[in-house]
VEXVO-173701 format. One record per residue (C-alpha): y negated, x negated, z negated. Coordinates in pm, whole numbers, plus 50000, padded with zeros to 5 digits. Each point is the difference from the previous one (the first is absolute). Example, Ala and Ser with C-alpha at 12.3 -4.5 7.8 and 13.67 -1.06 7.14 Angstrom:
2
504504877049220;496564986350066;
//
This chain:
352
849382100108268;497254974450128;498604976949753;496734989450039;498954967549802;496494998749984;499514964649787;502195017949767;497675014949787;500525032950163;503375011550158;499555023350306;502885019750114;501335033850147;502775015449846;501135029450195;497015029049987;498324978949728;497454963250040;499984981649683;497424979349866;501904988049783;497714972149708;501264967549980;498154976549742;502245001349744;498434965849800;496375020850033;501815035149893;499345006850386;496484998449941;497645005050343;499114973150190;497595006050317;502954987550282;502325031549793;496835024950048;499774993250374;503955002150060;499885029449815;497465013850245;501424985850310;503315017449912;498415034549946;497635000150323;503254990650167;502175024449835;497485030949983;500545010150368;503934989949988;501985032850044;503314982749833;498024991849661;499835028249793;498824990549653;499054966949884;501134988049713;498284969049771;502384979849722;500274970149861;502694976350021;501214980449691;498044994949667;498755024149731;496985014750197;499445022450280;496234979550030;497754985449752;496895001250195;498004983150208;499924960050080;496964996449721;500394961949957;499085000550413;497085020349914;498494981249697;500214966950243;497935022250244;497385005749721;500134967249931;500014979550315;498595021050290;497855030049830;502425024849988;500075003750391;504004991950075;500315025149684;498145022750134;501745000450310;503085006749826;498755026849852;498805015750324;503544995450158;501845013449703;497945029749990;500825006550333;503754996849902;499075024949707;498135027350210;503014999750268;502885007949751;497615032749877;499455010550356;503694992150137;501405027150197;503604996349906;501424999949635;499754970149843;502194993249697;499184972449711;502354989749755;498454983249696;502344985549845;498804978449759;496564979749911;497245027750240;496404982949958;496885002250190;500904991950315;503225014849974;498025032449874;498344994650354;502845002150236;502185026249770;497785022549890;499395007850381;503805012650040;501395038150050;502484993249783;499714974549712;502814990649743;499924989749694;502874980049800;500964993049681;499154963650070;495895014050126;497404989749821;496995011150163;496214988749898;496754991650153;499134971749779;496684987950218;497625001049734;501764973449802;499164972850315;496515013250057;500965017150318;500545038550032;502615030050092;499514994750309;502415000050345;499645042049936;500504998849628;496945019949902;500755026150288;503455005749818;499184992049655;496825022649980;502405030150156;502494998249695;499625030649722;498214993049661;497944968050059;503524978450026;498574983850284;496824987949787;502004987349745;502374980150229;497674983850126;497994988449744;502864987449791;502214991750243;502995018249843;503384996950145;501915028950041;504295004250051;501235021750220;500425031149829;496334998249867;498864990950399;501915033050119;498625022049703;496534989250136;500445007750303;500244962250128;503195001450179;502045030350143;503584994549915;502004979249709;503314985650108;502204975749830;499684965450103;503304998450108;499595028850249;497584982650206;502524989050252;501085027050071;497245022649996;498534969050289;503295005750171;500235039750078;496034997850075;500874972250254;502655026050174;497555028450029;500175017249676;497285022349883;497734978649746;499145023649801;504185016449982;501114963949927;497534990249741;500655031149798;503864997850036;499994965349810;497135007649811;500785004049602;497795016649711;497374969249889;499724992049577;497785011849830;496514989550140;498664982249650;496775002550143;499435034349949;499795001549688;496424980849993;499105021650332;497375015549736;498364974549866;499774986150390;498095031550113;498135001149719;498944962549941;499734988050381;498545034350049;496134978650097;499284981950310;498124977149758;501614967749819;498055001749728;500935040149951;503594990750025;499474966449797;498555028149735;502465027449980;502624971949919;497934984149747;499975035349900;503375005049935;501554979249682;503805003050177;502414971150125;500175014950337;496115001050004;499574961449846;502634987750257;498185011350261;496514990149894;500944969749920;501924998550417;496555005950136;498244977049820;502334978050139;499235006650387;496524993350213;497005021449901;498954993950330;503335017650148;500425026449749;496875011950153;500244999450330;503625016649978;498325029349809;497435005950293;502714990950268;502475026449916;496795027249919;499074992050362;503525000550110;500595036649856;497145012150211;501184982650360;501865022950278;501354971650164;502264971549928;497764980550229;497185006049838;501574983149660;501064974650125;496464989650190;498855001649630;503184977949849;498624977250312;496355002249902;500854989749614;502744975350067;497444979350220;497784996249694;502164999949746;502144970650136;496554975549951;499355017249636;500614974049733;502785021949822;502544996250314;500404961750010;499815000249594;502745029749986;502124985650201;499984968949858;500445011749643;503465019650113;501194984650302;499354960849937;499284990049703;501915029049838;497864992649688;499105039050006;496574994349848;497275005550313;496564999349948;498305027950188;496635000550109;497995023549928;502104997949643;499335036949865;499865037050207;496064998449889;499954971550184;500975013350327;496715014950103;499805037150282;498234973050215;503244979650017;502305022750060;497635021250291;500054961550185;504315005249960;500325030250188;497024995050247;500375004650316;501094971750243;497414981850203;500475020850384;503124983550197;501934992049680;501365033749846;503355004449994;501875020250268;503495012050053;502494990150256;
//
């Protein structure tokens, strides 16, 4: 074993046929910070052509989350203090960390374990093999911040069955681990307690896939399928003010719990997250998304609802933001065309 400090936030090290990247803000539920993103990276480049590493695998250390998400405090001050361009520039690097998970050439294996948000979407989602805990809960909760699903969210969320992925993002459901494998989120469901191990015959050359299914055990009962009809049926538009309809529709709990979540998040997001993953669907390439995550994320960051988001749940805490435009009339075609524009030339996003 080599242990690899880097300003331990992230814990680099090769255990027999396996490199670990292995999460290590445990105050922040491990959440991303730019100096993790670009270990992260540096480790993979170094490992990719490295005929002893065999898999990679991506944990967490202690604490009750595999990753919460992003470093969004670090962003707002961006917005606030230097026009979004040291955000933005975390957003280009991460997205490079992002794209080079989907397009590494040996299996990589991500155990979310725990708290799985946004930027932990980004660098699980990614993985060969994913699995899921009884301690996951999994959600894409952007639109409650006045950001969006992005780090690859809307490529994965818009490929999920029965408009699942529309709904998650727009109310930013969480979901356990036996509702994330029924959705086809993660690939295998192991008790908590067989992590270890499972980390331990992977590290001496086991087959992934054999070892994951050894320890693997049948999942509860995924609670969330018993709305998966009303989903399909009630996210079934790409327009907020269909969906905002059909639940307004619809005189049941289920329906007036969920109404009354998106009310709750930004107009402004709940928008763009319905065009994002309707774009996303269409894309070939995982490149390709995330030169449009890049393309939204650089105007976004500057929008009013980011800084006021993020201040509503992440400093004050007072939960009460004021988003601007207020209402889903109020966020105009013409707005939401200048989101997903193109780039000025020299400043598109491009992979590693």
């Amino acid at each position: 074993m080599t242990p690899n400090n880097l300003g331990d936030e992230l814990i680099v090290r090769r255990e027999g046929a396996a490199g670990f990247l292995t999460l290590n803000r445990p105050k922040a539920i491990h959440a991303l910070t730019a100096a993790m993103d670009h270990a992260m990276t540096v480790a993979l480049l170094a490992w990719r052509d490295d005929p002893e590493v065999h898999a990679v695998i991506i944990d967490h250390s202690e604490g009750r989350g595999f990753c919460s998400g992003g470093d969004v405090a670090f962003l707002r001050n961006s917005a606030l203090t230097d026009n979004g361009v040291s955000g933005t520039k975390f957003f280009h690097d991460e997205y490079q960390l992002n794209h080079l998970l989907y397009e590494y050439p040996k299996p990589i294996v991500a155990f979310m374990d725990g708290i799985t948000m946004g930027g932990g979407v980004g660098i699980a989602q990614p993985a060969k093999f994913r699995v899921a805990t009884e301690n996951t809960r999994f959600a894409m909760p952007e639109t409650g911040i006045g950001l969006f699903p992005d780090v690859g969210g809307g490529w994965h969320l818009s490929r999920l069955s029965g408009r699942m992925g529309q709904f998650l993002a727009l109310t930013g459901a969480r979901l356990d681990g036996a509702e994330c494998l029924w959705a086809g989120l993660v690939t295998h469901y192991l008790p908590a307690a067989e992590l270890a191990e499972a980390k331990a015959r992977i590290a001496h050359g086991h087959e992934i896939g054999g070892v994951l299914s050894a320890l693997a055990v049948t999942a509860p009962e995924p609670r969330i399928a018993a709305n998966a009809h009303l989903i399909a049926r009630h996210f079934a538009s790409d327009r907020l003010e269909d969906i905002i309809a059909s639940l307004e529709g619809d005189d049941s709990d289920w329906a007036a719990k969920e109404l009354a979540t998106i009310r709750t998040k930004s107009p402004q997001t709940c928008k763009v997250a319905l065009r994002q993953l309707a774009e996303a669907a269409k894309l070939t390439s995982f490149a390709e998304n995330m030169a449009m995550d890049y393309r939204i994320a650089a105007r976004v960051i500057n929008r009013p609802d980011f800084a006021e988001g993020v201040r509503a749940v992440i400093v004050d805490k007072d939960n009460a933001p004021k988003w601007d435009p207020a209402t889903p009339e109020g966020v105009t075609d013409a707005l939401i065309e200048s989101i997903f524009a193109p780039l000025p030339a020299g400043e598109e996003w491009k992979p590693l």
